[in-house]
C-alpha positions in Angstrom: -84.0 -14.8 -3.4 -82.9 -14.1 -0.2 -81.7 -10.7 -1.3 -84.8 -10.1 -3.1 -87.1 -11.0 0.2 -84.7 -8.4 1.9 -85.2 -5.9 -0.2 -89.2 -6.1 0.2 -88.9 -6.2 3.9 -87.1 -3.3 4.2 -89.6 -1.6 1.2 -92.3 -2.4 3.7 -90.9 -1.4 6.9 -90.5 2.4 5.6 -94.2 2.4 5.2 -94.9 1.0 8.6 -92.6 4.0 10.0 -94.0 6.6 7.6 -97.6 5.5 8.3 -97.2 4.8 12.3 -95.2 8.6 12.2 -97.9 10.5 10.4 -101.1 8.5 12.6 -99.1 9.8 15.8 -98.6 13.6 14.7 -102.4 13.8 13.1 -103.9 12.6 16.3 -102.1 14.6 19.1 -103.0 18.0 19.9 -100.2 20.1 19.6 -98.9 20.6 23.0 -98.4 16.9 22.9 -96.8 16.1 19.9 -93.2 16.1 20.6 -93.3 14.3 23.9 -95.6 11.5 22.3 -92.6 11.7 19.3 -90.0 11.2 21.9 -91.9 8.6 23.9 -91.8 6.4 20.5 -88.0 7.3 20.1 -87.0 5.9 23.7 -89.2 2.4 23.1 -87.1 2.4 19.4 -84.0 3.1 21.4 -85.3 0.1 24.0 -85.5 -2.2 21.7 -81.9 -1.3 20.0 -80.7 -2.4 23.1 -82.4 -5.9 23.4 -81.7 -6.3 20.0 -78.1 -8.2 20.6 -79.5 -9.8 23.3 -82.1 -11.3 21.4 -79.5 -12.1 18.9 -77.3 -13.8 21.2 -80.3 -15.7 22.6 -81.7 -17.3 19.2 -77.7 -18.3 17.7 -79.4 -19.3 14.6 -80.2 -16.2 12.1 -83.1 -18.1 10.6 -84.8 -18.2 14.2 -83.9 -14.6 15.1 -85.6 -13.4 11.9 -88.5 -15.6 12.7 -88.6 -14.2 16.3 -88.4 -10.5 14.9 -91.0 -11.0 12.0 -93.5 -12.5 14.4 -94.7 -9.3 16.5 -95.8 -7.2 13.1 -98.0 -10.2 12.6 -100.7 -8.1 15.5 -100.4 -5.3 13.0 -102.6 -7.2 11.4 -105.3 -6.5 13.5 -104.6 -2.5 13.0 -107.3 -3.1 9.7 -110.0 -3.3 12.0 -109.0 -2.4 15.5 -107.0 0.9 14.9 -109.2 3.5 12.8 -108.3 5.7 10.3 -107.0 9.7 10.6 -110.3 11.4 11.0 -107.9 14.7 10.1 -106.8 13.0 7.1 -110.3 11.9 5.7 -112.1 15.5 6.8 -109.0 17.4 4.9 -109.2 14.9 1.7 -113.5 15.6 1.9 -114.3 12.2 2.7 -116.9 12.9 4.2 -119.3 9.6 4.1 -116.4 8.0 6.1 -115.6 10.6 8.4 -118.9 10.6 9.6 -119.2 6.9 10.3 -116.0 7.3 12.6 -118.0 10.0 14.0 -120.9 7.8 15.1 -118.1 5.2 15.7 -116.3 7.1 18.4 -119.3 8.7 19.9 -121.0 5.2 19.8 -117.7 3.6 22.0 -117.5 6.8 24.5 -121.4 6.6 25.0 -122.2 9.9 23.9 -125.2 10.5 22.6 -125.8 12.9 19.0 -127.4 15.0 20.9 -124.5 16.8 22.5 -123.0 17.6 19.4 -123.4 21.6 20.2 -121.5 22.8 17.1 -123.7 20.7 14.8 -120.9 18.7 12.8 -122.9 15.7 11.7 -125.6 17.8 9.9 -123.1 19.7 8.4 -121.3 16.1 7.2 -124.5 15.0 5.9 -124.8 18.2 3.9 -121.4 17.6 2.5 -121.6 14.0 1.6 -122.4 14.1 -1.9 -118.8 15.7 -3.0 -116.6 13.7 -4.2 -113.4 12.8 -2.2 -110.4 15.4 -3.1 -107.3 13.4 -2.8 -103.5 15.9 -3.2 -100.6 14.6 -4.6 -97.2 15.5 -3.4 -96.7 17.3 -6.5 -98.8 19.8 -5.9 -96.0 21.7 -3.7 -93.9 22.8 -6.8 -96.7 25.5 -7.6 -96.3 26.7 -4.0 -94.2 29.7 -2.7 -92.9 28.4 0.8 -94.2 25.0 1.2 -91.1 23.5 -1.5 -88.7 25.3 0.4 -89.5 24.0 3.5 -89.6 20.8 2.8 -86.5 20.9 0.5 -84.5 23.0 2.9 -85.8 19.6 5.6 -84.6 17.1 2.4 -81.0 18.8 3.1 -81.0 18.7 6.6 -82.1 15.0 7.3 -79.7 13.9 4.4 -76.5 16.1 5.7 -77.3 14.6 9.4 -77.9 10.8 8.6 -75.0 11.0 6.1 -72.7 12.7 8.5 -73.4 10.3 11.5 -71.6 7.4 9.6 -68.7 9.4 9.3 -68.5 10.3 12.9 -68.8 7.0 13.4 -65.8 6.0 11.2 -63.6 8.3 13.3 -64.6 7.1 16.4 -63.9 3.7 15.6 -60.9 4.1 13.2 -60.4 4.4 9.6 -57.9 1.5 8.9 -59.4 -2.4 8.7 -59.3 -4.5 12.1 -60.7 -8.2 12.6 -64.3 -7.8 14.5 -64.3 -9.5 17.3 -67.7 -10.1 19.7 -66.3 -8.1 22.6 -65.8 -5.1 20.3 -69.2 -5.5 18.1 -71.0 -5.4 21.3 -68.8 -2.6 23.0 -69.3 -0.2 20.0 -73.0 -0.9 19.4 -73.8 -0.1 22.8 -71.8 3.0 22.6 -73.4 3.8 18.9 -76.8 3.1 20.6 -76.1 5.3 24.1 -75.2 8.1 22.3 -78.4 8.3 20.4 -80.4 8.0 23.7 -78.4 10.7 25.1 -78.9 12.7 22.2 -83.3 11.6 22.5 -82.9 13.0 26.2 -80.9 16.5 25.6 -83.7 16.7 22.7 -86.5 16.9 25.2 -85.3 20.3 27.3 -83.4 22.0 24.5 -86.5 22.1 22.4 -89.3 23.0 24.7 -87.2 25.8 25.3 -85.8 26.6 22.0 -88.4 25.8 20.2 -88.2 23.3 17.0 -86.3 25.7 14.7 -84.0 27.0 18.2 -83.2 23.4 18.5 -82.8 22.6 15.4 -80.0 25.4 14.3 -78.5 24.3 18.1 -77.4 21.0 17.2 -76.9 21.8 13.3 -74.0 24.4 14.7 -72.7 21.5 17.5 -72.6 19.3 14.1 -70.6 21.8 12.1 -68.0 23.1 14.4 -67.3 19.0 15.3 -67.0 18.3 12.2 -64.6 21.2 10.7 -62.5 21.2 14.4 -62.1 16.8 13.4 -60.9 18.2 9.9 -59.2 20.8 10.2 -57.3 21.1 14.2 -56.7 17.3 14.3 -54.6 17.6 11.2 -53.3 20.7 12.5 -52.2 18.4 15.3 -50.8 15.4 13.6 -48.6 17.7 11.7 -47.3 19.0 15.0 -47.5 15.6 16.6 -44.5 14.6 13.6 -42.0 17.4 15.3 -39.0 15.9 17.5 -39.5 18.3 20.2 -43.4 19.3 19.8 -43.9 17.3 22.9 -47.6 16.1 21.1 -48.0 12.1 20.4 -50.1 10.0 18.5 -52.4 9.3 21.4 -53.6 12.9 22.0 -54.8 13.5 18.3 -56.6 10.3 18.7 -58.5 11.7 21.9 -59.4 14.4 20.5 -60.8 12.5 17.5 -63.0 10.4 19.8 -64.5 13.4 21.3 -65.2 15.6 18.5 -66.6 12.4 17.0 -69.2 11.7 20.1 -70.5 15.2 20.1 -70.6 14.8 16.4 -72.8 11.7 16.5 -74.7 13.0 19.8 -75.6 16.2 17.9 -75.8 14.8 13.9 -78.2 12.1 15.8 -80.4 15.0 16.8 -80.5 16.8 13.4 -81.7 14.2 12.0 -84.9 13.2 13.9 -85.8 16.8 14.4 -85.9 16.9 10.6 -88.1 15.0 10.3 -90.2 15.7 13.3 -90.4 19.2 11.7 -91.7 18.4 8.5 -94.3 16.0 10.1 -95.8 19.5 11.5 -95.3 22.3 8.9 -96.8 20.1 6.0 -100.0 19.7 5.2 -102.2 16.6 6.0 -103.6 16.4 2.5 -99.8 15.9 1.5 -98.2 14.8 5.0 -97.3 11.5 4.0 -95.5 12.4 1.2 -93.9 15.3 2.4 -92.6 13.2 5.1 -92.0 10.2 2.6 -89.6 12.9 0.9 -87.6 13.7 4.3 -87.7 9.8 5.3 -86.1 9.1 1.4 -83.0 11.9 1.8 -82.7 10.5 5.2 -82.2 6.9 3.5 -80.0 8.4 1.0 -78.1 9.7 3.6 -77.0 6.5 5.1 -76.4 4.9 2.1 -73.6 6.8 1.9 -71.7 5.1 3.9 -70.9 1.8 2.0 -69.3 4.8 -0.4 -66.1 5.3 2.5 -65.7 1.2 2.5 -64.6 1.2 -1.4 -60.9 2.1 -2.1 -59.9 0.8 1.5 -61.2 4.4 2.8 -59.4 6.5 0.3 -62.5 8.6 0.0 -63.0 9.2 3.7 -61.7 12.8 3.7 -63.5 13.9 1.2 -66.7 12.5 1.8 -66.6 13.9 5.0 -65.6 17.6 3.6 -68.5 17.6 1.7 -71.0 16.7 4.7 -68.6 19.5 6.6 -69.9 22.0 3.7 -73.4 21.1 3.9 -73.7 21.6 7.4 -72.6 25.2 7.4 -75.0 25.7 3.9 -77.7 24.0 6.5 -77.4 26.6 8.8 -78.3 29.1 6.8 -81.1 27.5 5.5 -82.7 26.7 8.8 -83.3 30.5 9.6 -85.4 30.5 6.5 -87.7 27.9 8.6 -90.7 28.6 10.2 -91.8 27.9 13.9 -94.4 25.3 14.8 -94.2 24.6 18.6 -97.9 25.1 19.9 -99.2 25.6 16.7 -102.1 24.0 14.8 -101.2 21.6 11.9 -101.9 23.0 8.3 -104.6 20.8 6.9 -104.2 22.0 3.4 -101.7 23.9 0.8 -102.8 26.8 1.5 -102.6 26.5 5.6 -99.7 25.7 4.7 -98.2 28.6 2.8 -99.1 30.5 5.9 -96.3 28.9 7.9 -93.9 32.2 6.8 -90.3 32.6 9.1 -90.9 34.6 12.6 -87.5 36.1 14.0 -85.6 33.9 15.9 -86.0 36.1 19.0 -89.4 37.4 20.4 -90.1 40.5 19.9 -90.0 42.8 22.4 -93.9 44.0 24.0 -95.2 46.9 22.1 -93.2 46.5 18.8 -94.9 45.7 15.7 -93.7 41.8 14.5 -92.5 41.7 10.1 -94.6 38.6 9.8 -97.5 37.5 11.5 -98.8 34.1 11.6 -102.3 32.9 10.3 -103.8 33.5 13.8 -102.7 37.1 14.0 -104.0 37.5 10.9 -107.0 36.7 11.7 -107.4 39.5 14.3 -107.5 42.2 11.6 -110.5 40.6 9.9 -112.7 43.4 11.2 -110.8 46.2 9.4 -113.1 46.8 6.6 -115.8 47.0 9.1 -114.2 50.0 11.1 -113.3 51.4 7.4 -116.5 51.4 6.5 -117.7 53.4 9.9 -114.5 56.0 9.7 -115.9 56.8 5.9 -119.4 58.0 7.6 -117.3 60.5 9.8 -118.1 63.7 9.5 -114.8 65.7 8.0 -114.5 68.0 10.7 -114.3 65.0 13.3 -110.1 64.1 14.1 -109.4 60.0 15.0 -110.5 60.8 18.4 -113.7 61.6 18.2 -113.3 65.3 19.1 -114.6 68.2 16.7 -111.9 70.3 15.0 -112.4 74.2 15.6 
């Protein structure tokens, strides 16, 4: 029973971070997204660290799990104090409700209907007799880019989450020791500090970078950790056996605890930009389960782990050869990623085939871009217009307006 109550907790929790993920994306505007992500990243990290605390204050698992379980009772009152995405219901045509949240918000911020300049509550009220048009996820297979996208964001989150643990593993040791308090607590807290230093050199790296800069950044970091850990360390131990090589044990296992910290620092990153991107190149008729997609390889990925435990680590190497592999296949497959930084999120399929890969680099001023974005694209709208004008030109009239002799 116990096992069983376990199992729905956890079930449950996934929905409260898918749902409380894809409110916080649909309802920032886009230069605000990522630092609103982040700021719910540090108070997750926050709470990671009072978490032993808390433990060590309650003694008793029963009243710890009491004392955790009793805050998502206020979520609760999220029924009828939080509302519902009004991007969500205007992109699924619900319109009947969208236009009570309308009056809602307008009714709480004292507004009157009269300022409504662009007219969108008659417009709702001309719309309200069609019926709602819910998308399911599986609507992406007939896409062209949208699938790859999100399968090439499946990979990334699964390779990064699944890597982490064996970082991890190398950091603390492969072989079996007793665990003691002073060194649960002493490599939690380490575990936990380098994931808010990884949440902090997120922040600069991409508002400059950019989400598919940053992105590749820490996928490369992740990759050359992990093949130096694999391939120079045993380069090293081999060496480390000679009489007169002058190497001990104690400098291969130095070098394994740093290649394992910038391993977990940058896997750590990987991860949560994953899914950070997918939350803004997929569509908000199919956001949650695009996301819900991303958030499952993620799971997968650290379930993983309880794979290395079996055979008394006999698997360890080769688990973490195959993670090794994935990483450099990721790289590839991150060019093939369009940007989103500063960009509007796609509110249906077809918004979001428009999301096509931009160079990595800018290109330079007067040089004609490969691929233009939806907005660019838009600019050219008028072309049949000054098609239709060049057809009444006289023949003996050049592009310029001058007559020919």
């Amino acid at each position: 029973m116990f096992s069983t109550l376990r199992f729905f907790e956890g079930f449950c929790l996934a929905g409260i971070v898918l749902s409380l993920y894809a409110l916080r994306i649909e309802l920032c505007p886009p230069g605000h997204r990522f630092m609103i992500t982040m700021a719910a990243s540090f108070i997750e990290m926050a709470g990671q660290f009072l978490m032993p605390g808390l433990a060590a204050l309650c003694r008793d698992w029963q009243v710890l799990q009491a004392v955790i379980i009793c805050p998502f009772l206020l979520m609760l009152l999220y029924w009828v104090i939080f509302p519902e995405s009004l991007r969500w219901l205007m992109a699924t045509q619900q319109f009947e409700a969208s236009k009570e949240l309308i009056l809602q918000f307008t009714h709480k911020n004292r507004m009157s209907t009269e300022s409504d300049i662009k007219g969108v509550v008659p417009e709702l009220e001309k719309e309200i007799t069609r019926r709602p048009k819910k998308v399911c996820i599986v609507k992406v297979v007939g896409t062209r880019n949208l699938w790859k996208n999100i399968v090439v964001l499946c990979v990334n989150s699964l390779t990064g989450y699944g890597i982490h643990h064996c970082f991890a593993k190398s950091m603390m040791g492969h072989e079996a020791k007793m665990t003691i308090t002073h060194n649960f607590y002493a490599d939690y807290y380490t575990m936990a500090g380098i994931a808010l230093a990884s949440c902090l050199a997120m922040c600069p790296v991409v508002g400059f970078l950019g989400r598919r800069g940053g992105l590749l950044l820490f996928m490369i970091l992740t990759a050359l950790a992990s093949l130096l850990q694999l391939g120079l360390l045993n380069l090293i131990g081999k060496y480390s056996q000679l009489p007169d090589s002058g190497m001990s044990d104690s400098v291969k296992d130095k070098f394994s605890t740093a290649f394992s910290i910038v391993g977990m620092f940058s896997s750590h990153a990987v991860g949560s930009l994953s899914v950070f991107f997918c939350a803004e190149i997929t569509p908000t008729v199919i956001r949650g389960g695009g996301l819900g997609l991303v958030l499952a390889s993620a799971g997968f990925g650290r379930l993983t782990a309880p794979i290395m435990e079996l055979h008394n680590q006999k698997g360890y190497f080769l688990h973490h050869v195959i993670f090794a592999c994935c990483t450099l296949i990721c790289i590839i497959c991150i060019l093939l990623l369009p940007e989103s930084k500063n960009q509007n999120l796609p509110e249906n399929i077809p918004d979001g085939e428009h999301y096509t890969r931009q160079p990595l680099l800018p290109h330079k001023k007067g040089e004609q871009p490969l691929l233009l974005t939806n907005s660019e694209l838009k600019d050219y709208s008028g072309l049949h217009d000054s098609a239709a004008v060049s057809d009444g030109i006289s023949e003996n009239t050049t592009a310029n307006g001058m007559k020919s002799m």
